[in-house]
C-alpha positions as CSV (number, residue, x, y, z in Angstrom):
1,X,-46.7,16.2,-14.9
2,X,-48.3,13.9,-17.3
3,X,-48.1,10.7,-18.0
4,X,-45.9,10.7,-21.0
5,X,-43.7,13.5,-18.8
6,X,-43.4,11.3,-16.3
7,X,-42.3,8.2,-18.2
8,X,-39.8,9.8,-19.5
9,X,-38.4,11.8,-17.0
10,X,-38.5,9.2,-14.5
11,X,-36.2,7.7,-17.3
12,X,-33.9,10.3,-17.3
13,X,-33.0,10.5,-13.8
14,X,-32.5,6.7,-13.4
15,X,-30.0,7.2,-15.8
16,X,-28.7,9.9,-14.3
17,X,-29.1,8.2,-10.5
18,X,-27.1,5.2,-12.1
19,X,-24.4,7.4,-13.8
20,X,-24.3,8.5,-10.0
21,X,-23.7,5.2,-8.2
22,X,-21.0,4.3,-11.1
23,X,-19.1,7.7,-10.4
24,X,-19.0,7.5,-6.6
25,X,-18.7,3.7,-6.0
26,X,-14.7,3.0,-5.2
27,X,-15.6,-0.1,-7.4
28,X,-17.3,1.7,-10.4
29,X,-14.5,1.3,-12.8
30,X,-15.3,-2.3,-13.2
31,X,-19.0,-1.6,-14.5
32,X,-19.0,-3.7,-18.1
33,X,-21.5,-1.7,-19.5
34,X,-21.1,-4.6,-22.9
35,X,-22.9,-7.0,-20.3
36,X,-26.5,-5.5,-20.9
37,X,-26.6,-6.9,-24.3
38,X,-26.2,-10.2,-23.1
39,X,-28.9,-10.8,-20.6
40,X,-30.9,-14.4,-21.0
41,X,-33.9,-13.0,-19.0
42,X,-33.6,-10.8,-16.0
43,X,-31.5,-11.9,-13.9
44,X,-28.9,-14.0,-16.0
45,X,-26.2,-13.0,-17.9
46,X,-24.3,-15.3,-20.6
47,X,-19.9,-14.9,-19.7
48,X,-18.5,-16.3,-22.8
49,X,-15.3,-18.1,-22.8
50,X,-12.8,-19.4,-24.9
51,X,-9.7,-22.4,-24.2
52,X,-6.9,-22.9,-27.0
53,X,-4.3,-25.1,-27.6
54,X,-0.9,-24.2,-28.0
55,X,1.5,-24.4,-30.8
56,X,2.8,-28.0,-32.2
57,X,5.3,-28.9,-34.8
58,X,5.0,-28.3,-38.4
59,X,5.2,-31.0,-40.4
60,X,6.3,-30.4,-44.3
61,X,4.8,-33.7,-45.3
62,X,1.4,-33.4,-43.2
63,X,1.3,-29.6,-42.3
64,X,0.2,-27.8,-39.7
65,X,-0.8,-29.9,-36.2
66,X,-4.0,-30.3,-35.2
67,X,-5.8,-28.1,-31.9
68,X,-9.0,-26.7,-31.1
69,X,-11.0,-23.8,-29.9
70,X,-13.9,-24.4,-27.1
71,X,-15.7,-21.9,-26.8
72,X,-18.7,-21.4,-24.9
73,X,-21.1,-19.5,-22.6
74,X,-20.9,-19.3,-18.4
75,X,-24.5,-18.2,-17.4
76,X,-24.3,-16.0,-14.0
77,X,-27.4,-15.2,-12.1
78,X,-27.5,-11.7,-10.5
79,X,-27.2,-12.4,-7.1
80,X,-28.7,-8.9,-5.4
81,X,-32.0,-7.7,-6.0
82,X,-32.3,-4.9,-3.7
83,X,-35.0,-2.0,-3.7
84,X,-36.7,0.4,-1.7
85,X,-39.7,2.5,-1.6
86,X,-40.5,5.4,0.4
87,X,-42.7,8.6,1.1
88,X,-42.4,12.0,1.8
89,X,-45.6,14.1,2.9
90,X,-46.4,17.0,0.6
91,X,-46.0,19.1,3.7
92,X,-42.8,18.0,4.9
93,X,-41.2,18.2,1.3
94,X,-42.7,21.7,1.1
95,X,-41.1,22.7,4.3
96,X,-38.0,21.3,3.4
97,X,-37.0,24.1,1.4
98,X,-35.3,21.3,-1.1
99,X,-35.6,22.6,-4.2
100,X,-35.2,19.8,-6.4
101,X,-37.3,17.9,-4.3
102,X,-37.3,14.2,-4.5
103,X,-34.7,13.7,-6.7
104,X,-32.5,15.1,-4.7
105,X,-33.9,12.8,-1.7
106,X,-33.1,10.0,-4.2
107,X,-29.9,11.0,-5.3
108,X,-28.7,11.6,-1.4
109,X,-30.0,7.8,-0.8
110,X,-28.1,6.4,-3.2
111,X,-25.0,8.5,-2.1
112,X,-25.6,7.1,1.4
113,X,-27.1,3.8,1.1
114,X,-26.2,2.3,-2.7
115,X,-22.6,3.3,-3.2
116,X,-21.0,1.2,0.3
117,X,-23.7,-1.7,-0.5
118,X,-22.3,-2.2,-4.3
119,X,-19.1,-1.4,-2.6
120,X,-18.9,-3.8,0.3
121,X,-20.7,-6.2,-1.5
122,X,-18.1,-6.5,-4.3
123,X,-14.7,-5.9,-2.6
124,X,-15.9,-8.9,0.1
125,X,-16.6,-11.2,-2.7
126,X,-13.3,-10.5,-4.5
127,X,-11.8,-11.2,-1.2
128,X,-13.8,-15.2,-1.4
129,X,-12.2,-15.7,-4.4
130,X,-8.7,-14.8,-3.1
131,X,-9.4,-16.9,-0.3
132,X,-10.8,-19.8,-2.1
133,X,-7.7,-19.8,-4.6
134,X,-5.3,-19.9,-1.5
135,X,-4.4,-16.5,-2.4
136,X,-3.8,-14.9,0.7
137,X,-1.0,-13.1,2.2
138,X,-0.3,-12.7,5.6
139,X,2.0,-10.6,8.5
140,X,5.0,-12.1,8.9
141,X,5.5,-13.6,12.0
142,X,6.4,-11.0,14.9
143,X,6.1,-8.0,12.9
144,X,3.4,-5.2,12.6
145,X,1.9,-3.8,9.8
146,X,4.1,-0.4,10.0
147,X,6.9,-2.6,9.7
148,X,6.1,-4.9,7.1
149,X,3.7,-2.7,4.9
150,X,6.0,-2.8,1.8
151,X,6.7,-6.8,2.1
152,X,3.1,-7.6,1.9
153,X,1.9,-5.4,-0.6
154,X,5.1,-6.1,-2.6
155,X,4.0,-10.2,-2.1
156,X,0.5,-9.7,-2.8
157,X,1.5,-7.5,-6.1
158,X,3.8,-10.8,-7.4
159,X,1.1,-13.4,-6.5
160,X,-1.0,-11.6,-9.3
161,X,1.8,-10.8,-11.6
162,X,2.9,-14.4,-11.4
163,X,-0.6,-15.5,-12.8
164,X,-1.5,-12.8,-15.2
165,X,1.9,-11.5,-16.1
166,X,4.2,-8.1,-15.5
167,X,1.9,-6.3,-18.5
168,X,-1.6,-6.0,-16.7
169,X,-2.6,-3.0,-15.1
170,X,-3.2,-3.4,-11.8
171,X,-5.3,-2.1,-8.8
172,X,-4.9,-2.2,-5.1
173,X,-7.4,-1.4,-2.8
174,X,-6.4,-0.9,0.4
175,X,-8.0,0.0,4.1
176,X,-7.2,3.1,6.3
177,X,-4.7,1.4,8.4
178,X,-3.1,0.1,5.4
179,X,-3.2,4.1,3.7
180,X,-1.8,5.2,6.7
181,X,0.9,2.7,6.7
182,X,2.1,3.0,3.6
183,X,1.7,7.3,3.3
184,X,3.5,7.1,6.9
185,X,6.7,5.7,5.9
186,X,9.3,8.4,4.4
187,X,10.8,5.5,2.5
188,X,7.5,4.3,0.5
189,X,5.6,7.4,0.8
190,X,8.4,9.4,-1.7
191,X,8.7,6.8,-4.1
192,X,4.5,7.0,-4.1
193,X,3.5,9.1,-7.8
194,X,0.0,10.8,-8.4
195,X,-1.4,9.4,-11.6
196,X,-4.3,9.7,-13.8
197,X,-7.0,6.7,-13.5
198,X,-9.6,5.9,-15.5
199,X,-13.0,5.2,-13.4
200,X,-16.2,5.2,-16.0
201,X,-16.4,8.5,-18.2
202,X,-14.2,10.1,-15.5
203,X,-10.5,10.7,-14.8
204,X,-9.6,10.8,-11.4
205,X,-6.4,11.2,-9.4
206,X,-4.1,8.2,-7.5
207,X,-1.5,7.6,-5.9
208,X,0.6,4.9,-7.6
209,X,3.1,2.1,-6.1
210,X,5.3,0.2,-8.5
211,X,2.6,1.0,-10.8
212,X,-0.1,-0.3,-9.0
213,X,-2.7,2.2,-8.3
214,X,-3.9,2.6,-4.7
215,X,-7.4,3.2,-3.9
216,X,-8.2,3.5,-0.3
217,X,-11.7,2.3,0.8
218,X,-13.9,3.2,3.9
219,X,-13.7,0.3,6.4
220,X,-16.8,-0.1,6.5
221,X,-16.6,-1.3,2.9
222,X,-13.4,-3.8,3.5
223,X,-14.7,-6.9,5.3
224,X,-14.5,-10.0,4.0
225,X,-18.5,-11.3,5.0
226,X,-21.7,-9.0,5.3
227,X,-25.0,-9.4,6.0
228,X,-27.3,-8.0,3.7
229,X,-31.1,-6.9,5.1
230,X,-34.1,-7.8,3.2
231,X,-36.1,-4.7,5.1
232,X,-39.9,-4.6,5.7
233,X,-43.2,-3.2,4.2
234,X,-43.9,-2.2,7.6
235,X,-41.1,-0.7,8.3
236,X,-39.7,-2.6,11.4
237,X,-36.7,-3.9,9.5
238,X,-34.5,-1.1,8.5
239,X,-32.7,-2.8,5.7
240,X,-29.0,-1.8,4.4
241,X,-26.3,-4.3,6.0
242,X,-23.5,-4.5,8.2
243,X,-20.4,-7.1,8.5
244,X,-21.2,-10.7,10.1
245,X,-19.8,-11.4,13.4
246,X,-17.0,-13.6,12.2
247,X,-15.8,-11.4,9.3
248,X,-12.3,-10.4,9.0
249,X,-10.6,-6.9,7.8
250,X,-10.0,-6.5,3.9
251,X,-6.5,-4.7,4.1
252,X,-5.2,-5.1,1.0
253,X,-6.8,-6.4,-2.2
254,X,-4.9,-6.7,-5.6
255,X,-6.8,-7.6,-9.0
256,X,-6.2,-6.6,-12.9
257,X,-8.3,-3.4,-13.9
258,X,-9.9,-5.6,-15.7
259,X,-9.8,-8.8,-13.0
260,X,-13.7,-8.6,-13.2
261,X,-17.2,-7.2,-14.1
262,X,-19.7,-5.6,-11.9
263,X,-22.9,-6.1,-14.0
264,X,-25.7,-4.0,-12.6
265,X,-29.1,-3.4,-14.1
266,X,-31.3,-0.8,-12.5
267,X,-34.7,-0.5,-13.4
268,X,-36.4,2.3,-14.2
269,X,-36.9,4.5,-11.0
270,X,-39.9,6.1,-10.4
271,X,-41.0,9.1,-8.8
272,X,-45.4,9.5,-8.0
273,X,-46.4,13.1,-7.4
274,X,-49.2,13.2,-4.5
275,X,-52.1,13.2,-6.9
276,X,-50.5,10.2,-8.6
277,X,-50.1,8.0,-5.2
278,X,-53.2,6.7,-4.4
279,X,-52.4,5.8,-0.8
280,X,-51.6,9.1,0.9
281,X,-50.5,12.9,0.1
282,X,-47.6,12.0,-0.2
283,X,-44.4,12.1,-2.4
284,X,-43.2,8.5,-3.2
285,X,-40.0,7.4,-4.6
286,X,-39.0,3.8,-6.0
287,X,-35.8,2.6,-6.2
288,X,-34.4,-0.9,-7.6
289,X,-31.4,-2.6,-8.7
290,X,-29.8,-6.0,-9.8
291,X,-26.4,-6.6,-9.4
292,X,-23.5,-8.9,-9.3
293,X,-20.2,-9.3,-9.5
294,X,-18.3,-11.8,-12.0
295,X,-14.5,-13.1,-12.4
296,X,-13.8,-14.7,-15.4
297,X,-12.3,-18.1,-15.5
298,X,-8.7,-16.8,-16.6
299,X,-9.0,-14.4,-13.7
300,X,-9.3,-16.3,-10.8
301,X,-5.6,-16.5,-10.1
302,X,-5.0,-12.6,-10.3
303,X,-6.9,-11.7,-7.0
304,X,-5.4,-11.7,-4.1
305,X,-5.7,-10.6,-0.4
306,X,-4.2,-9.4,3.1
307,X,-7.0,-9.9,6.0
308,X,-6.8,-9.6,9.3
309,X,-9.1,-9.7,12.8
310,X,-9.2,-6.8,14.4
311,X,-7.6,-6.9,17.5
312,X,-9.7,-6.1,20.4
């Protein structure tokens, strides 16, 4: 492979590694693909924004009444820069029997390891903001989750529509004991419709609620606080994350389709044959990527929330 074969093909299957992550990731639909233009550097991204007046009086004598459009820029640093390198020996990949070789390593890794970060990641900070915007539902006292399913997901549902109005398209994401709740009562689970839904280039399948599409999410990717692992060159510190101690169950999460923007930026990956990696005979993959996730000012009040502690 040369060099200019490498280059570009190394090219090709980062795009084709981050068409992968989009596809996959529950929260993939939200990619703004616009925001790459926009970059100030590498890790900031300007968020324009615009505030109007309303409408005054017109006057015959003096004419229309004065307002104003501010307009203006919201810079957002990228908050994750994550990345990974590792090696497979020449003789393990040959014994493998893996055709496609390291690609297909790659591809598995971000399967397993990319998707629930970007995942987790997002949904928990979309949970912050419903939290910090006193945007939380809750149980009603006495009752259980089978019993009051429809009451909080009809309550969560109304505390966006009351901010972003009864036109928005909206998603829900919801938790396996919050699936099973809902797809276990006769009464909501009839009245639940299988609808298209745009996610990226793709159109899946959902179930839909009042119009609310439904997306259920593994729970490993619902909690409301994670620790994120920086790894280590030598390999003690396995990397990936996990919830903290004192995070809480996502069971319910209700935004716009278009409540917010996961802006990632992957750099190129690269992929050394063993006579191009100097430091053993070895295959070696990189892997990195910046992201973030961004609610615009406007948006803020559509997010809302039901979390929970586990009980145990």
């Amino acid at each position: 492979m040369s060099i200019l074969n490498s280059f570009e093909y190394n090219h090709t299957l980062a795009g084709e590694l981050d068409k992968k992550a989009v596809q996959e990731a529950v929260t993939g639909f939200l990619v703004d693909p616009n925001m790459k233009a926009k970059f100030i550097g590498t890790k900031t991204v300007m968020i324009p924004y615009s505030d109007t007046h309303g409408l005054g009086d017109y006057d015959r004598h003096t004419g229309y009444a004065k307002g104003a459009v501010h307009i203006g820029n919201d810079p957002f640093t990228l908050e994750m820069d994550r990345g990974i390198s590792f090696q497979i020996d020449r003789q393990d990949m040959d014994e493998s029997g893996v055709k496609e070789g390291m690609p297909a390593y790659m591809s598995k890794f971000v399967s397993e390891h990319v998707v629930p970060e970007v995942d987790a990641y997002v949904l928990s900070k979309l949970a912050g903001v419903a939290k910090d915007n006193d945007n939380l539902v809750s149980l009603p006292e006495g009752s259980t989750l089978a019993d009051a399913v429809l009451k909080v997901f009809t309550e969560a549902v109304g505390k966006v529509q009351r901010k972003v109005g009864f036109r928005k398209e909206l998603v829900a994401f919801v938790d396996w004991d919050f699936w099973s709740a809902l797809n276990n009562s006769p009464d909501i689970s009839r009245v639940m419709v299988a609808s298209n839904f745009k996610h990226g280039d793709l159109n899946i399948t959902v179930k839909k609620l009042n119009g609310v599409a439904i997306i259920p999410v593994e729970d490993d990717r619902m909690k409301t606080s994670y620790v994120f692992h920086p790894a280590s060159p030598d390999g003690s510190d396995q990397g990936g994350f996990e919830p903290m101690e004192n995070a809480e169950n996502i069971g319910l999460l209700v935004m716009p389709k278009d409540g917010a923007s996961l802006i990632k930026k992957t750099e190129d990956t690269r992929i050394f044959t063993p006579q191009q990696n100097l430091n053993a005979d070895a295959w070696k993959g990189d892997y990195r990527i910046y992201y973030g996730v961004v609610v615009r000012r406007s948006q803020i009040p559509g997010i809302s929330a039901y979390t929970y502690k586990t009980n145990n």
